[in-house]
N, C-alpha and C positions, 0 to 999 in steps of 0.2 A: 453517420459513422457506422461503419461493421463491426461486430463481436468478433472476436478472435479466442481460440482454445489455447491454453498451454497448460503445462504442470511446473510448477513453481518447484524449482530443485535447490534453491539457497537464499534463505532471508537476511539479507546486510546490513539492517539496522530496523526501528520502529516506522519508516515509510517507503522502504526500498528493498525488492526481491529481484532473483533470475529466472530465467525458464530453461526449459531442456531447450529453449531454440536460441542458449544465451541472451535475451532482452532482457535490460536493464531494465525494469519496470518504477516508478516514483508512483506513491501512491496520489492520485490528485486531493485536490482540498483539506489534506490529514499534513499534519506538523508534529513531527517525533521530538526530542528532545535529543543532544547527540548521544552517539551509545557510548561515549565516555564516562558518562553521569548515570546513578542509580536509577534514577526514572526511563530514563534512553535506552536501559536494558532492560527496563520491566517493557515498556512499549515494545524491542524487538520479541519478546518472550510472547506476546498477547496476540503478535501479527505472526509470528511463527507456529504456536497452537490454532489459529484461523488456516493457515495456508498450505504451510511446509508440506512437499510431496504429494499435494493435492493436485486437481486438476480444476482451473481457474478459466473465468473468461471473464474478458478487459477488451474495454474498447480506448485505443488512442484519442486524448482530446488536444497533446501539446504535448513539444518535447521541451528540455531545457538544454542549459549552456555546455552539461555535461552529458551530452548525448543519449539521455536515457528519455523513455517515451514517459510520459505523464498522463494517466489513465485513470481511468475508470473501473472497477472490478468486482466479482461478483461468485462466492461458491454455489453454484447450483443461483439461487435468485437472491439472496440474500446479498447486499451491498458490503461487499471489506470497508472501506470508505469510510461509508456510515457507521458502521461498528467501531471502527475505531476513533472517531467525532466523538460518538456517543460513549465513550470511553475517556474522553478529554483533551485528544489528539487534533484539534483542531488550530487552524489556520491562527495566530496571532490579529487580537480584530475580529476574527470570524466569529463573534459572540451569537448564539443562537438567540433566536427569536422568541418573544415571550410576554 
């Protein structure tokens, strides 16, 4: 897979931004909670202080049902992803290793 640059111009909920090139981006492997629920907004809050009007690179691993790419992502070398895992944003099941 190739890196790809953009600048994230709108965060949609705690696993979902845009780019100035409109891609719907899903964060891969990260599981938000919806942004209807108090935790749902603390998670968009936490990936919007990571990201928002930054310049990002993501590499596509998989799209979903709703047309958005499913990625992988990165400010400068530091994983979004992983940050937000490591935050508790993980996959259902995706119980870390230990």
């Amino acid at each position: 897979m190739v890196k790809q640059v953009a600048t994230c111009t709108s965060v949609i909920d705690g696993g979902t931004f845009e780019t100035n090139s409109k891609l719907q981006v899903r964060l891969a492997r990260v599981y938000a909670p919806e942004i209807s629920s108090p935790e749902g907004v603390r998670a968009r809050n936490l990936l919007t202080s990571m990201i928002n009007r930054r310049v990002v690179s993501y590499e596509v691993v998989a799209h979903d049902d709703y047309g958005r790419s499913i990625c992988e992502v990165w400010i400068k070398n530091a994983s979004v992803n992983d940050s937000m895992i490591a935050h508790g944003y993980r996959l259902p099941g995706d119980e870390p290793m230990g």
